[in-house]
Structures are given as C-alpha cells and as structure tokens.
C-alpha positions as CSV (number, residue, x, y, z in Angstrom):
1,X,-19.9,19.2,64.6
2,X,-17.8,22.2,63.1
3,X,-18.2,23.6,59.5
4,X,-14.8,21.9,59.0
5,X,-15.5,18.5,59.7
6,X,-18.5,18.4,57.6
7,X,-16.8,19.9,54.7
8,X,-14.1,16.9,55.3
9,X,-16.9,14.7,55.5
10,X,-18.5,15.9,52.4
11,X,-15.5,15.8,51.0
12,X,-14.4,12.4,51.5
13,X,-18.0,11.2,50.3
14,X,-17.8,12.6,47.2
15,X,-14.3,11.6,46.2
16,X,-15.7,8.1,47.0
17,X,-18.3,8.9,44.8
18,X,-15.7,9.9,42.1
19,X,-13.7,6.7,42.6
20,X,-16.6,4.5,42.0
21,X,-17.6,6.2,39.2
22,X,-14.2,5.9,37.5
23,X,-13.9,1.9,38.4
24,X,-17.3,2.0,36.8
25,X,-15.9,3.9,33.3
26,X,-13.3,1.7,33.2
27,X,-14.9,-1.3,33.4
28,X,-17.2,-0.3,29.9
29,X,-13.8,0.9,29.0
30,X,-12.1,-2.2,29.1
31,X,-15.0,-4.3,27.7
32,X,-15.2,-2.0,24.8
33,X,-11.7,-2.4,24.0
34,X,-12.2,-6.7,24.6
35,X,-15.3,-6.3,22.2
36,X,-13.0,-4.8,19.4
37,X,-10.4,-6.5,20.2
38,X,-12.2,-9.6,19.4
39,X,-13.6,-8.5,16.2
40,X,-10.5,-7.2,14.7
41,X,-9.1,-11.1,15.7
42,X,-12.0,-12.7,13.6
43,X,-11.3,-10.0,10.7
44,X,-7.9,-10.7,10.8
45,X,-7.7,-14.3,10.3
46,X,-9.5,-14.6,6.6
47,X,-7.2,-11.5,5.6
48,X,-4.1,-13.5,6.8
49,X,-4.5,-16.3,5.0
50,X,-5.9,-14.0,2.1
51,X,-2.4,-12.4,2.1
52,X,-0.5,-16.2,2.5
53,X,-2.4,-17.4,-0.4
54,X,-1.7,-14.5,-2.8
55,X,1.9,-15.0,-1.9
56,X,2.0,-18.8,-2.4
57,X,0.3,-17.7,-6.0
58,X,3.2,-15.3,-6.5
59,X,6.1,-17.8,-6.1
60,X,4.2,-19.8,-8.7
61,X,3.7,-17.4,-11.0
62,X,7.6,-15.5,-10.4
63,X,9.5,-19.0,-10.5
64,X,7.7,-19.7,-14.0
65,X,8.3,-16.2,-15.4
66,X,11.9,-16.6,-14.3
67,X,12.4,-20.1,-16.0
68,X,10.8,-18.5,-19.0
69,X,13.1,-15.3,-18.9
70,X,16.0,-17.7,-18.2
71,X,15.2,-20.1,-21.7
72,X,15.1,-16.7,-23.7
73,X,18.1,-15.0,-22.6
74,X,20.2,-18.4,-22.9
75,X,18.8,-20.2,-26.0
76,X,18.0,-23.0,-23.6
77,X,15.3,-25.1,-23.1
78,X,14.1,-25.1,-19.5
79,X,12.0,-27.7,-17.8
80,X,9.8,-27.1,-14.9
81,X,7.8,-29.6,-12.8
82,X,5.8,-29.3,-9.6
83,X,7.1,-32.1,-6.8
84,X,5.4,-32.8,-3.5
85,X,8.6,-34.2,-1.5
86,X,8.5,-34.9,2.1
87,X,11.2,-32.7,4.6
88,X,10.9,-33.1,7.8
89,X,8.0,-35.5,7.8
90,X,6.2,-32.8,6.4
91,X,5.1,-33.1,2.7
92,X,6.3,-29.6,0.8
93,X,5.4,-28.4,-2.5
94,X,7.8,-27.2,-4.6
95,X,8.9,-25.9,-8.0
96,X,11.8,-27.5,-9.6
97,X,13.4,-25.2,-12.4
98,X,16.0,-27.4,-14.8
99,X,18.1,-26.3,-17.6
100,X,18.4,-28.7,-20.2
101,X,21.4,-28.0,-22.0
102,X,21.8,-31.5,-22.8
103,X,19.2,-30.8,-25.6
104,X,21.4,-27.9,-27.1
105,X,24.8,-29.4,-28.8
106,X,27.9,-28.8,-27.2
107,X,25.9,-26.9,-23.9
108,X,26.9,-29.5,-21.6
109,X,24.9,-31.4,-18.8
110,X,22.0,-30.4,-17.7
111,X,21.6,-28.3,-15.0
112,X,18.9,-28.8,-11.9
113,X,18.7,-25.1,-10.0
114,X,17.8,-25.7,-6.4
115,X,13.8,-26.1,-6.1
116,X,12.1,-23.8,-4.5
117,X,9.0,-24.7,-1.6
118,X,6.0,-23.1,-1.8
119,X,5.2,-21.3,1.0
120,X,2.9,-23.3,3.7
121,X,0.3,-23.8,4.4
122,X,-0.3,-23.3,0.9
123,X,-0.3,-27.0,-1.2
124,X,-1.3,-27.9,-5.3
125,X,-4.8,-28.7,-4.6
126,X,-8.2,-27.6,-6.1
127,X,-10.6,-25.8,-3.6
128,X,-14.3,-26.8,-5.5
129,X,-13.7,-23.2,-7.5
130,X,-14.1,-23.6,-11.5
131,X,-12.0,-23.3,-14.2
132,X,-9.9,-19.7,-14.9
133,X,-11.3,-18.1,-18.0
134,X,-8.6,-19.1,-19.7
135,X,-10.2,-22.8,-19.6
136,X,-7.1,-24.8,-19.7
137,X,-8.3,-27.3,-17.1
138,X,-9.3,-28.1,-13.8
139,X,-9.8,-31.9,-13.3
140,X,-6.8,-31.6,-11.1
141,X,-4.2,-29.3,-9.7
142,X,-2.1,-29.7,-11.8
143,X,-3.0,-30.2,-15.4
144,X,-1.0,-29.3,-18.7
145,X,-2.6,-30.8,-21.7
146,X,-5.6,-32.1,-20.2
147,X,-2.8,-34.9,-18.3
148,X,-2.5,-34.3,-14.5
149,X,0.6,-33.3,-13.8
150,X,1.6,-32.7,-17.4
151,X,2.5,-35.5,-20.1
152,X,5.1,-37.8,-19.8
153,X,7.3,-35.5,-21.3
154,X,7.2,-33.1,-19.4
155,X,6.5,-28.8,-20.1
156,X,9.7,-26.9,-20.9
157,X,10.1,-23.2,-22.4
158,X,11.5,-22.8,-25.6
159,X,14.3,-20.7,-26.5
160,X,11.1,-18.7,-27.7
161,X,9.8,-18.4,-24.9
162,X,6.6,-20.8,-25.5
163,X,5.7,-23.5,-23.1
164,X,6.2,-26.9,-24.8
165,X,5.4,-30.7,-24.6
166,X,8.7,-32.1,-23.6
167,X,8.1,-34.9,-26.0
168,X,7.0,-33.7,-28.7
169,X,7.8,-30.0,-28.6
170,X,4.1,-28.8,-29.2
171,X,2.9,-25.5,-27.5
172,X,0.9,-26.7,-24.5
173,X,-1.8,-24.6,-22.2
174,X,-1.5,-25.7,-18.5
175,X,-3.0,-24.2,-15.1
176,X,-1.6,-24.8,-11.5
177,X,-4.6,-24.6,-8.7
178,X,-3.1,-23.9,-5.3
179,X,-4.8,-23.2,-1.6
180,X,-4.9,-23.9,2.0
181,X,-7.1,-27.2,3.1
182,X,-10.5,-26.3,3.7
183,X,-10.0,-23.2,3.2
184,X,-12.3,-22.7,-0.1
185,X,-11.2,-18.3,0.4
186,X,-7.6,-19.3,-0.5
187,X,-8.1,-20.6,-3.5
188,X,-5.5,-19.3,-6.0
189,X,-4.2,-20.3,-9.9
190,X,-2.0,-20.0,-12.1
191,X,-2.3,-20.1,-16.2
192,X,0.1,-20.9,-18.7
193,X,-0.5,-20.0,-22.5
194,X,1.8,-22.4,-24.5
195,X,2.4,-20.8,-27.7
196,X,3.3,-16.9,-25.7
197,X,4.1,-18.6,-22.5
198,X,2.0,-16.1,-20.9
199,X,1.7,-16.6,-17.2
200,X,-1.2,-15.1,-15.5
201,X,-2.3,-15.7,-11.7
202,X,-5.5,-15.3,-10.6
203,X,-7.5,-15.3,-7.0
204,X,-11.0,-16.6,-6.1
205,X,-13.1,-14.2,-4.7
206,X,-16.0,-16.5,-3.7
207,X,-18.1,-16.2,-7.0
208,X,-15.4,-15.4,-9.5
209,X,-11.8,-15.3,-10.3
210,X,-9.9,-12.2,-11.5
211,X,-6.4,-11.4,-12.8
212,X,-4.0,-10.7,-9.9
C-alpha cells in the first residue's frame, strides 16, 4: 500500500472520528438547551400571572381614581359598583362608573359611562390572604362598610372627593380583593379611605401585602 493511500485512509478515519464527536456535542447541546428551556417555562408561568394580576389590580385601582377625579373636577356625585355580568356565556367582572347628576339641581339625568371588564382571568374573589393594613374588611370581596358588596345605597364620591354611603352620605372605608382561581400568588386588593378617598392597591407576596 503506498504512503498516499494510507494517508487517505488515515484521513478518512479521523474525519469520521471528528463527525461522531460533533453529533456527540450536539446531542449535550441540544439537551442543555431542552433543560433550560424547560426551566425558564416553569419560571415563566407564576411571573405571567404575577404580571396579569397586577394589571387586573391596576384597572381597579385607575377606574376608581378616575371616578374620583371626575366627581371633583365636575361638582358631581359619582357612583361606582362592581357587577359580575355574563358575555358570552362567560361571567366578567366589571366596574361600572355613573354620574349622578340627578342629585345636583338643574344637572340633568344621570349619566351611566360604559363599564369597564376587568381583565381575565382575574375575578372579585378572596384568595385565603388577610386583611390589608388598612383593615377595612375581608369577609368578602367586596366589602364597603362591613356590607358585601357595599350598602344598599350604594358608595359614591363626593364633590370632595370622599367616598360616601349612597344613602346616607357618610364617609365609608371599603376594600376590593381580586385574583385568579386557585391561584393563592395572584392575590391582589384594593383600599378605599372614605373621608380622603384615598385609593391604594396592594399585592400578596405569600406572607404579607405591600403598597403597589
């Protein structure tokens, strides 16, 4: 055998060599990118519905700010109420804004602005958390004046600015729990002060909730 088949030969063995090497580093590479691949999948799930349920909070807490900006700037009294109506076969929360002019002499009728849904899957619902510290109730989503849902009334901003009992005009506290279902890491709130209509939202982190 001449010099130049066996360098063809060793040739051809070692770039066989080569070849199986490189199906053999690109095997670990593709397991190593499936592997992290699969862990950025499982990180990115709670931080998606972390990021749903902070903007479910922040339609509560900007539609409330904005019916309480809106009573100010018009010396009106504004009411605002929380409905679960069904669209679609599909219950949606919502947050229904109304002017009452009615209340003000020679203002007119009042004035329902188109409600707003609040984005899904987020729903009013408590999620086993506590109370906010500002301890204005929890016994159910929805509670102004220790009355689910809010008194019969109703809750309304003053021309002031405060949040009110629609029946007897009386500065009323009120908190609005929201989440996703069974999802206790969504669990979000909203807290009304009555007499300086302060709104404040707030997250759960698991052991506490802060300010958002």
């Amino acid at each position: 055998m001449t010099n130049k088949e066996l360098n063809s030969k060793t040739t051809s063995r070692s770039g066989s060599r080569a070849s199986g090497f490189s199906m053999i580093e690109l095997s670990v590479v593709i397991g190593i990118i499936l592997i992290l691949s699969a862990m950025a999948i499982v990180q990115i799930g709670p931080a998606l519905a972390g990021k749903r349920a902070d903007a479910g909070m922040r339609q509560v807490v900007e539609q409330l700010r904005s019916a309480r900006e809106l009573a100010i700037a018009n010396r009106r009294w504004v009411q605002v109420t929380f409905p679960v109506v069904v669209v679609g076969g599909v219950s949606e929360n919502q947050i229904q804004t109304t002017i009452r002019n009615g209340l003000t002499a020679g203002a007119g009728a009042d004035q329902a602005l188109l409600p707003v849904p609040i984005q899904r899957p987020m729903t009013f619902l408590l999620l086993g958390a506590p109370d906010t510290p500002d301890a204005f109730g929890n016994a159910n989503a929805i509670e102004f004046g220790g009355v689910a849902g809010g008194p019969v009334g109703g809750m309304m901003f003053d021309p002031t600015g405060a949040l009110v009992n629609g029946a007897t005009l009386q500065p009323i506290n009120g908190s609005v729990f929201l989440g996703v279902v069974g999802h206790s890491e969504t669990a979000r709130a909203v807290s009304i002060m009555g007499t300086t209509g302060r709104i404040r939202g707030w997250s759960w982190n698991g052991t506490t909730w802060f300010q958002f």
